[in-house]
Structures are given as C-alpha cells and as structure tokens.
N, C-alpha and C positions, 0 to 999 in steps of 0.2 A: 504494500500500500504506500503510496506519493502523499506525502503533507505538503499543502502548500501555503505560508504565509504570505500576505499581502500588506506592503503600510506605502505609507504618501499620501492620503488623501485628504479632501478639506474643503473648504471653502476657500477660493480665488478671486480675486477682481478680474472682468474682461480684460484680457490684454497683457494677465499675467502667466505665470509659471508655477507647473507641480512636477514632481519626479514619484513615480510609480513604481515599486520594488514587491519582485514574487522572488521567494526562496524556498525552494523545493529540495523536501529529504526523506527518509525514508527506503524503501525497496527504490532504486532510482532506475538503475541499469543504464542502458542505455538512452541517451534523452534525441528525440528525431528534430523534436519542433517544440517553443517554448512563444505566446503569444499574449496575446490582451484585447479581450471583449469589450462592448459595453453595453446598456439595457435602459434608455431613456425611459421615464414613465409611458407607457399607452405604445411605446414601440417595440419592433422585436430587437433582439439581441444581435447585434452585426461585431463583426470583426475588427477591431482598428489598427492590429499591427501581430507582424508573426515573423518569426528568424529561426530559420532551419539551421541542422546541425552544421553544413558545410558555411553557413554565414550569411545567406543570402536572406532578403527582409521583402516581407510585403505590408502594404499599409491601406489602407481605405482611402478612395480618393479627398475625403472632408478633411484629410487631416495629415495628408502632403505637405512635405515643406513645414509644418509646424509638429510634428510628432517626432520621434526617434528613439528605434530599439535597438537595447543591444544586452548585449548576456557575457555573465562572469562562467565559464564553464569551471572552475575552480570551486566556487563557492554555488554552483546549480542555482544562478540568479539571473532571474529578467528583469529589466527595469525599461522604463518608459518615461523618458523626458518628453514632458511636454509644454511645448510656449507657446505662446500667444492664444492665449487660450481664449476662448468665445461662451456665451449663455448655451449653445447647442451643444456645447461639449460636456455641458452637467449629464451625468449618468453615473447608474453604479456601473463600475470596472471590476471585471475578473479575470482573474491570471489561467491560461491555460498551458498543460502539459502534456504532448505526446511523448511517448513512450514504449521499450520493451523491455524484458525483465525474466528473463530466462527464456527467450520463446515466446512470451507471453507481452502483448502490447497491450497498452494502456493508453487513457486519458484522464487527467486529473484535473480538477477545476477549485481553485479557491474560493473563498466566501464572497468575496467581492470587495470594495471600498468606496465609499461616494467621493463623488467630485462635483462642487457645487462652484459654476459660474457665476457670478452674482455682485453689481453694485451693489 
C-alpha cells in the first residue's frame, strides 16, 4: 500500500503563488507517473499536471506557462509550483501515483488540499 501526503495549500491572492508537495511511501516499487488533479465545486475532476518516470511533463492547457512539475525521485516527491494564480484555479488538488510493486500496478491518490483564489 502507497501513503500519500499532500501540504501547500491555502488561500492566495489572484496573481499570487502556492507550491504543492505529494510525498509518497510505503510499498513504493517502482513509480511510472506521479501527477496532480483538481475538482472545482459543481465540476468534474480534470488533470492539471503529470511527469512520467523518464521526465517528460504534461499539463492542462489553463495552466501553461503558469504551473510546473517536477519530482524528487530520492525522496518519492511531486511538487507543483504554481504562479500567477487566478479565482478558476481555486479547487481541491490531489496528488496522484502510478505504480508497480512486485508485478502488481497501482494507483494511489491523496486526500486532497484546497486552494483558494480569493481577494
């Protein structure tokens, strides 16, 4: 079993910056892809950033240019800087973990963390 903790979140001013940290332990194995969701109220859950094992990054086109991921493979941590942050970017964020682990693939998902845009 994957633990994943999540911390960074808060309340921001439009136009400000948060840094987003998942640290993942447990049964680890092999880790494939390490990413970050998010779940506005009343909307579904969409993708906002993902870095596979060889390093490569995808991100959601809202949040180009203003997001970036990147992973401690040492310490099996994702983080997520994000600036210039906007009121559309308030959601809760959850850390996501693929994975294999003798054979056996996984995905792991944290609690989540709010992030509140907000004058």
């Amino acid at each position: 079993q994957v633990q994943l903790v999540e911390s960074g979140g808060g309340l921001v001013q439009p136009g400000g910056s948060l840094r987003l940290s998942c640290a993942a332990s447990g049964s680890i194995g092999s880790i494939k892809s390490m990413g970050w969701y998010r779940q506005a109220p009343g909307k579904q859950r969409e993708l906002v950033a993902a870095i596979i094992s060889g390093g490569s990054t995808n991100y959601a086109d809202s949040v180009k240019g203003r997001f970036t991921i990147s992973r401690d493979n040492a310490k099996n941590t994702v983080y997520l800087q994000m600036n210039s942050l906007k009121p559309e970017d308030t959601a809760v964020y959850c850390c996501n973990v693929n994975g294999n682990y003798y054979g056996l693939g996984y995905a792991s998902w944290g609690p989540g963390t709010q992030v509140t845009v907000s004058s």
